[in-house]
N, C-alpha and C positions, 0 to 999 in steps of 0.2 A: 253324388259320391260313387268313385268306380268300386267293383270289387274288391281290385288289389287295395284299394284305399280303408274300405271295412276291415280285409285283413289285419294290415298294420293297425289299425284302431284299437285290433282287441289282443295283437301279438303281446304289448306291453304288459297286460295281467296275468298273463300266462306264466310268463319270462319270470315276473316277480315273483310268484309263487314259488316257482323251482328254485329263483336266486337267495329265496331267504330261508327253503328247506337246507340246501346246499351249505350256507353261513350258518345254521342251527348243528351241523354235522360236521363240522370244517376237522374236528380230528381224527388220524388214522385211524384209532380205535372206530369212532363209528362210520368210516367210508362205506362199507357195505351197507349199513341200514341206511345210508342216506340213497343209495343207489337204488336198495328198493323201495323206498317211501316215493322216490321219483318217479318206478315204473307206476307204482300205485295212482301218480297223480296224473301219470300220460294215458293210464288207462283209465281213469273218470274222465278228464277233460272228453279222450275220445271218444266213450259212449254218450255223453252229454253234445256232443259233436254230432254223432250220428243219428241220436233221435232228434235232434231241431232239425239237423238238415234233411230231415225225413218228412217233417210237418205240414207238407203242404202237395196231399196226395201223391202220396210216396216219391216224389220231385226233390235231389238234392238240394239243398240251398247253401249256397255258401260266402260269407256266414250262415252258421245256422240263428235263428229267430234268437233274440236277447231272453234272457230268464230275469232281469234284473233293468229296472228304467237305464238309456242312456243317459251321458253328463249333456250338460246346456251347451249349444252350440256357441261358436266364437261369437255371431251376431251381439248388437251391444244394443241394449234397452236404453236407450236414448230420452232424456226427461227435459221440458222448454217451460218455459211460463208465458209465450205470448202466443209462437206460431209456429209450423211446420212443415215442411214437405218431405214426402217418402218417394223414393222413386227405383225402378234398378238400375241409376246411374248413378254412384257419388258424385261426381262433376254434377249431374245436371240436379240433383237433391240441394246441393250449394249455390245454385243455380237461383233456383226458385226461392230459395229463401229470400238472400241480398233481395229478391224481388219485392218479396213482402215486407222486407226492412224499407225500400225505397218507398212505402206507403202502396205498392201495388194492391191488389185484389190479389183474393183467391184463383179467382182465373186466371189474372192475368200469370200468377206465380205458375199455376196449371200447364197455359201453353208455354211460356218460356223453357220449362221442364222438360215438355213433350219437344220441342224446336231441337233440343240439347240431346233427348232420347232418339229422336231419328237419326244422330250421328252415329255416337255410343254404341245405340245397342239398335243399329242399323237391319238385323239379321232379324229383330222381331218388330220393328213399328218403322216409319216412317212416312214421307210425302206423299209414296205410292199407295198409301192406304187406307184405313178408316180409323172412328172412335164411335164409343160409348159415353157420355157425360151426363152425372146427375149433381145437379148443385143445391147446394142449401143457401137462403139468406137469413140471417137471427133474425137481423131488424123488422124483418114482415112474414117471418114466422111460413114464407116460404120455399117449396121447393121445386127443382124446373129439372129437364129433362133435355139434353139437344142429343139427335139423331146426324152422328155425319157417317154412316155407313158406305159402302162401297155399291154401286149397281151398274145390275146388269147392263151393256150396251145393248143399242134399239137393234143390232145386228143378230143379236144372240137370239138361238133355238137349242129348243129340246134335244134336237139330235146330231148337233153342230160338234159334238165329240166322238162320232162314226165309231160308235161302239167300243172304244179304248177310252176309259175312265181315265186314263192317266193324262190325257190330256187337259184334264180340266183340274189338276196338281201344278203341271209343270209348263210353261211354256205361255206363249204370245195370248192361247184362246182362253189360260186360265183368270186372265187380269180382267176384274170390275175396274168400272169407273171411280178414281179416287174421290173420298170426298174429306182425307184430312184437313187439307189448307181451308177449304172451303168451312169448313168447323171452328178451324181455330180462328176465321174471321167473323163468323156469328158470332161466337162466344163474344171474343173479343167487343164487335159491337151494344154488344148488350151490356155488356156485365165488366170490363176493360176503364181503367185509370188511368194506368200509365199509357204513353204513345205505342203506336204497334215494332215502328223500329228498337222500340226500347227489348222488346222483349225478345229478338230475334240477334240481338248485339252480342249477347253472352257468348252463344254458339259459333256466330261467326270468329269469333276467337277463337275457340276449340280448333274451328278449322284449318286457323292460317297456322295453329300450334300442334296440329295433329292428337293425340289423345293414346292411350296405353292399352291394347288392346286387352278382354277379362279373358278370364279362361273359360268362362260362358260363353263366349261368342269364338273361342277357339274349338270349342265344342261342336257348336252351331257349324262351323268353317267343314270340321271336320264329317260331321254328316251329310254334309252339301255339296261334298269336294267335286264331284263329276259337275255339278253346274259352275263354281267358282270356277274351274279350268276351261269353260264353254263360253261364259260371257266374257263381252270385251273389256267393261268395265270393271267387273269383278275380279278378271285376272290380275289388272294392272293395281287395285287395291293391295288384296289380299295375299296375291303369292310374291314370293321373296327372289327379285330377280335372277341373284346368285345362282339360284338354284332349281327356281322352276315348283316348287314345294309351299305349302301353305305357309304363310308369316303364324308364328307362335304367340300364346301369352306374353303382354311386356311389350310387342313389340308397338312402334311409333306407327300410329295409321293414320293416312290424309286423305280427303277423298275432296279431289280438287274442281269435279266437277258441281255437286253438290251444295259447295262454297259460292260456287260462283250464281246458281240459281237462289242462295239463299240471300244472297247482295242484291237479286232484283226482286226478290219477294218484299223486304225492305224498304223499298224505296216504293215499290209500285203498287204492291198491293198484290192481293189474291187473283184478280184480274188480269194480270201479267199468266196467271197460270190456266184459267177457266176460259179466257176470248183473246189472252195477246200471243205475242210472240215464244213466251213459254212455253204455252200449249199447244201451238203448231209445229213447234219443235219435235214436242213432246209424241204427239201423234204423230209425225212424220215418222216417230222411231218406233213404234210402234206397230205401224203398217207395215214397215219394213223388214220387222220381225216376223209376220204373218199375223196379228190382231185385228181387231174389228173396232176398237175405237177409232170414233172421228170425232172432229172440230166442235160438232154440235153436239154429241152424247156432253163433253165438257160442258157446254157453254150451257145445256140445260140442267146441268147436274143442282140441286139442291138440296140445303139438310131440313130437319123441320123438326119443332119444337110441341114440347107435347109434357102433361104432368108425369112425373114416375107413380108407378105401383107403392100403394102406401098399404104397410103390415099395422096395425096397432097392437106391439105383444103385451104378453101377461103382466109382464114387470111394468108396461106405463110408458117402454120406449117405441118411438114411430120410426119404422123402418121405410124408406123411402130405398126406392131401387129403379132398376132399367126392366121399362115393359118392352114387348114386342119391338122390334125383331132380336130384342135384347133378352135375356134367361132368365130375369129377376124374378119372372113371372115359378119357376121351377124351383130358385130363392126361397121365396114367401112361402111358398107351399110343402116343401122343407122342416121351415120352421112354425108352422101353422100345426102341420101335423105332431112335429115334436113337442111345442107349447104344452101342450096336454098332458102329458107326463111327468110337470114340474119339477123338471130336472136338476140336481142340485152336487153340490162335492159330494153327497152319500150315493151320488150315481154311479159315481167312478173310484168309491172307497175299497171296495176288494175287487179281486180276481172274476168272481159270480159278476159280481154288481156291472164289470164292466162289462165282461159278456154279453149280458143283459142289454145296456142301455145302447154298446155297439151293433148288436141285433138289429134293436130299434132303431136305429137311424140307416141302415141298411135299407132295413125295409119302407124307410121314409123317403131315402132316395131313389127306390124303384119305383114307389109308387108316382113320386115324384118326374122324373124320366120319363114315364110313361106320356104323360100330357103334353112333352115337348112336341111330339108327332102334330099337337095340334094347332103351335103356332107356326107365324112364318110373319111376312112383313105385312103389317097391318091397313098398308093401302090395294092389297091385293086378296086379304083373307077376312074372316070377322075372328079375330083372335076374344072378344070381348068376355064370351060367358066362360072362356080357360079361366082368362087373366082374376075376372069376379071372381070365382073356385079358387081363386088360389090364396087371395084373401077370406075367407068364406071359415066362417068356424064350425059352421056347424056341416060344413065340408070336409074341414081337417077332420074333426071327431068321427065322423063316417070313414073316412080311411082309417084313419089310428085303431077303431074298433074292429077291423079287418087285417091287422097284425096280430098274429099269432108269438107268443112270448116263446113259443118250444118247437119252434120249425119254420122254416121259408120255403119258399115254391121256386122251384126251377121252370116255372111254365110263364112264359110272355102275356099269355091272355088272361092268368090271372091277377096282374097287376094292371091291366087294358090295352096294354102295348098289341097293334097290329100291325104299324109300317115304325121304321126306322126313317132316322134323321142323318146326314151324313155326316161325319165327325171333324169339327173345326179345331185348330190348332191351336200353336205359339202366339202368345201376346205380348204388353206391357203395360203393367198398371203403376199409377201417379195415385198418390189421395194426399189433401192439402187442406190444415184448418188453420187461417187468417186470423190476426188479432181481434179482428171485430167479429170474430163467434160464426165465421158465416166458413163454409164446407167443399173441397170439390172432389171428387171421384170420380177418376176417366181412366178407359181402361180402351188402348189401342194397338193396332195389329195389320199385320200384311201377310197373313196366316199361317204359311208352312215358314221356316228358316228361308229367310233371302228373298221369301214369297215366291211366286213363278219360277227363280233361279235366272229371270233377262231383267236386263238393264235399260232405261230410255240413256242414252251413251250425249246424249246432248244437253243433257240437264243432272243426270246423277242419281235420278232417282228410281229406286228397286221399283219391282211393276206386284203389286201385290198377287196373289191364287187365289181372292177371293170366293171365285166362281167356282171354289168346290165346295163349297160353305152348302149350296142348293144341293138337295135331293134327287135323286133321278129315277123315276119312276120304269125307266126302262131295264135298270139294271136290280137284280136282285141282292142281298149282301149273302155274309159266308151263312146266314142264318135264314136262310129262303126268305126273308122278309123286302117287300117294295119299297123303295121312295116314299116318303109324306107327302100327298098330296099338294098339303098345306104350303108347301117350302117348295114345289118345282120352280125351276125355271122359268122367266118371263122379261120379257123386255123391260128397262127400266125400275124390275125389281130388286128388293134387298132381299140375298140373304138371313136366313136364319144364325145369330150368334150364340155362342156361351158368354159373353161378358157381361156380368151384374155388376156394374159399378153401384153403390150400396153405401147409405150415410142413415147412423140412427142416432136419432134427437131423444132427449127427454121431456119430460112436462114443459120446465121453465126456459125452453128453447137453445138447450144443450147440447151441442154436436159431443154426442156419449162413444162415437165411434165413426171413422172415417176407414171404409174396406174396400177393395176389391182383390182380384188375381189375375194370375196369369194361367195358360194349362188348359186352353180348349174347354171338351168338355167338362173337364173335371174344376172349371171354376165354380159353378154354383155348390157340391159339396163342398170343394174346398174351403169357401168361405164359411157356410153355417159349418162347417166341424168346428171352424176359428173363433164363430161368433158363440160356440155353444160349449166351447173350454173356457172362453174367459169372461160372457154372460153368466152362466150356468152352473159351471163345475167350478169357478173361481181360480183360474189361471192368471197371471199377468200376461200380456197384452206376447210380451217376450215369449214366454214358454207355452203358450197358447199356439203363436207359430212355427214354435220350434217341435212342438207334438206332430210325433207321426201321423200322418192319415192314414184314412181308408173311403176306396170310394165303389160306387157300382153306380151303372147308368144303365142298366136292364138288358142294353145291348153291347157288348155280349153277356151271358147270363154268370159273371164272374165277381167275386168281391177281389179288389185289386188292396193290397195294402203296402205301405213305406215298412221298409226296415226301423226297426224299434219297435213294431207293436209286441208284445211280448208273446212268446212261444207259447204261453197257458190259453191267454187270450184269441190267438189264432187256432188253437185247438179248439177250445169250448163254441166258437164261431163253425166250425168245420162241423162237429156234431150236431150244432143247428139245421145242417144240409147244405150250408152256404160252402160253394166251389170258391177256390181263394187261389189269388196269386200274387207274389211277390212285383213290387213293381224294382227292375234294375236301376234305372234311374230317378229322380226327382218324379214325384210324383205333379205337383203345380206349385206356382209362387207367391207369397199372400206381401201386399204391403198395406200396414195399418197402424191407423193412428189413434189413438186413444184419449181419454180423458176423463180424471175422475179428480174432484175439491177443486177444483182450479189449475191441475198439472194436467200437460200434455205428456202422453208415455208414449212412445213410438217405437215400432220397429222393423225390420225390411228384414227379409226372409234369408235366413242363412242360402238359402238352395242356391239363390241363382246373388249372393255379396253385394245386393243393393246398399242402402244406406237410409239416414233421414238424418235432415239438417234442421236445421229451426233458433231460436231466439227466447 
């Protein structure tokens, strides 16, 4: 939500105020007392004006900070009785249904979603890039884990970005090896009912019909415009020939190249992309951009399967998530810490109370943060004794005892931080629970907006910036701290992610909640602030992510908060010692599915006007 957009939000109470003093005074006799009961009220508005937009070290804000909850966002809490998928695509949310109606699987409804999301919402996931996947099965009470991450080409070095970081954002040397397709074929094999062309049919319609561009991804357009104007393929999309100018909200988008590799993906298979003619295409344009993918980084790219990080919390629910190279691990550890303070709607019942429990979870997240330094991808590091800690109780209670209730530290090394992680972007997350009880959560990305900003012009597909996801030990950040060791650079290695795809069961093998986000780092708060409004504080599923955040990841040493936390609340925070800052835009994007007696409650994140469809 832009500025001017807050304004007008809050112009309308103003307005009323004056319009109904004015109608209390409508005659001559009290004209004048009505004129000054009006200056009366321009001048409380104003100082009420001047101290919020004060609140946040002496930094204008404007709006200033709300003294009073927001109303419920437009977003619509969505209720099914058998199934559902949430996605940030309406098309592709209806998508995935019809899939599950046709007796598909959860996965298969999953990838058809994702096939439909690489169109849509092309600026944050697609072919060029990777996933996260954590599945549940009721029927055998288990849970699996697929890795299709992006890695490094056997070309790639340490110092192959000649001292300009920005190279490894933007351009040919930023793109890892994709491993989306290559995921949604594992899956697929494993866990897949219906045929593989089946699920790839829907999109191809999208394509030949073109699709309405959101104002999410005119957003996206609009931050990215110097690369949209640079690539070849981007140009001929996005901007509006007439005139040379980015295509708007609304407008009809085709991307004819794309259509045309998903007609052979179809027919041939994943192989078409990894050892055929696809993917020599695909390299060919690649090279030719200045990259360092070949033939054979493809053809040896694979994903690999592995258990998720399992939480057992206090309530009796098993939280299954994404371990290494995935954040779950920062997740669990989150709510591990929080566990302990049996947090409940008297947490968040007054002004005090919330202070308090927002403190706490601050300092759960720093503490939390902190450990990220120590994973990285686990064929390369021994992530093992983090991952243990972070399920670890009597881990968590060791940190929690080390919160202080009436102050936080501004110091890195007392919460153990000594190198920094480099900060991953833009994503998009799916969660989908199947009539037969069984769960998926995938959460996919090509990481900055449009990824890299080039295009393979032969095939259509955006080349992801995976390769700034890695650390780099050479470069210092704005906070003198080094690279994570854990996470540099390496041949055929996978970066370091934020995405915790994230599914929790109860005793009697209840998919109690299907989560993940989108927001770089700020998905693993994002999600437990979600899971610990309407776990905890007893939120519905709806206003759980319609509530403002707040998040800190230690680096930088700031508490970042969404518009609507309330002006008392960010003050009583501020006295704590915690530095605070408003964040202007969208902080992250949650979509999640819920379940409680037998109802699915659903709902997709006002931020970015996704949706959830279901049966």
């Amino acid at each position: 939500m832009s500025t001017r957009e807050r304004n007008v939000r809050y112009q309308p109470v103003q307005n009323a105020v004056l319009s109904n003093i004015l109608r209390k005074y409508s005659s001559r006799t009290y004209f004048f007392m009505a004129i000054g009961t009006v200056i009366l009220v321009l001048a409380a508005i104003g100082i009420i004006h001047i101290t919020s937009a004060l609140s946040t070290g002496g930094k204008r804000l404007e709006p200033p900070d709300p003294h009073d909850p927001l109303p419920a966002s437009p977003s619509i809490l969505r209720k099914f009785k058998s199934g559902a998928v949430c996605s940030d695509g309406p098309p592709c949310s209806t998508i995935g249904s019809e899939i599950l109606r046709q007796n598909g699987s959860a996965v298969d409804a999953a990838i058809a979603t994702l096939f439909c999301n690489g169109i849509v919402n092309c600026h944050s996931m697609g072919l060029g890039g990777g996933f996260l996947m954590t599945i549940y099965e009721k029927s055998t009470d288990t849970s699996y884990f697929l890795n299709a991450r992006e890695r490094a080409p056997d070309a790639a070095t340490p110092d192959m970005y000649q001292g300009n970081p920005d190279l490894s954002k933007r351009g040919p040397l930023a793109v890892g090896v994709p491993g989306e397709l290559a995921g949604y074929w594992a899956a697929h094999q494993r866990f897949g009912r219906l045929p593989w062309a089946k699920l790839i049919e829907p999109s191809l319609r999208i394509c030949a019909d073109g699709y309405n561009m959101s104002q999410h991804q005119q957003n996206a357009l609009e931050i990215s415009e110097k690369y949209i104007h640079e690539d070849e393929v981007l140009r001929e999309i996005f901007l509006d020939p007439s005139d040379g100018k980015l295509r708007r909200a609304g407008s009809k988008i085709i991307q004819h190249q794309i259509c045309h590799t998903l007609e052979i993906i179809s027919k041939e298979g994943v192989d078409a992309f990894y050892r055929g003619k696809l993917g020599k295409m695909f390299v060919e344009d690649v090279q030719n951009l200045g990259g360092i993918i070949t033939g054979k980084d493809l053809a040896n790219y694979s994903v690999s399967w592995s258990d998720p990080i399992k939480f057992k919390m206090k309530d009796g629910l098993m939280l299954h998530t994404a371990p290494p190279p995935g954040s779950g691990a920062i997740l669990a550890l989150i709510l591990n810490i929080l566990s302990g303070y049996n947090f409940s709607r008297e947490s968040v019942a007054t002004t005090e109370d919330t202070i308090l429990t927002y403190h706490r979870m601050v300092e759960a997240f720093k503490y939390s943060f902190a450990t990220r330094t120590q994973l990285g991808d686990p064929n390369f590091i021994d992530t093992k004794e983090t991952v243990l800690n972070s399920t670890s109780e009597s881990y968590g209670n060791a940190l929690r005892e080390r919160i202080d209730d009436h102050m936080t530290s501004n110091d890195y090394k007392h919460y153990g931080g000594v190198f920094y992680n480099s900060e991953d972007h833009g994503t998009a997350h799916v969660s989908v629970v199947s009539p037969q009880g069984d769960a998926v959560s995938v959460t996919s990305t090509i990481n900055l907006y449009f990824g890299s900003g080039v295009t393979s012009k032969s095939t259509g597909i955006i080349l992801n910036s995976g390769m700034d996801d890695f650390s780099s030990s050479q470069f210092k950040n704005f906070f003198g701290l080094l690279g994570s060791p854990a996470n540099k650079m390496e041949p055929g290695k996978q970066p370091l992610s934020s995405m915790s795809p994230t599914i929790l069961v109860d005793s009697k093998r209840n998919v109690r909640l299907v989560i993940g986000a989108a927001g770089g780092t700020k998905i693993p708060s994002a999600i437990s602030y979600v899971i610990a409004r309407h776990l905890w504080f007893g939120d519905d599923i709806k206003t759980a992510t319609d509530s403002s955040r707040i998040h800190h990841q230690l680096y930088p040493m700031t508490l970042y908060y969404e518009y609507g936390v309330l002006a008392d609340i960010v003050d009583g925070l501020q006295k704590k010692g915690h530095e605070v800052s408003r964040y202007r835009n969208r902080i992250s994007v949650v979509c999640a599915i819920a379940q409680q007696n037998g109802t699915i409650l659903a709902n997709a994140d006002y931020r970015k006007k996704g949706d959830v469809r279901g049966f």
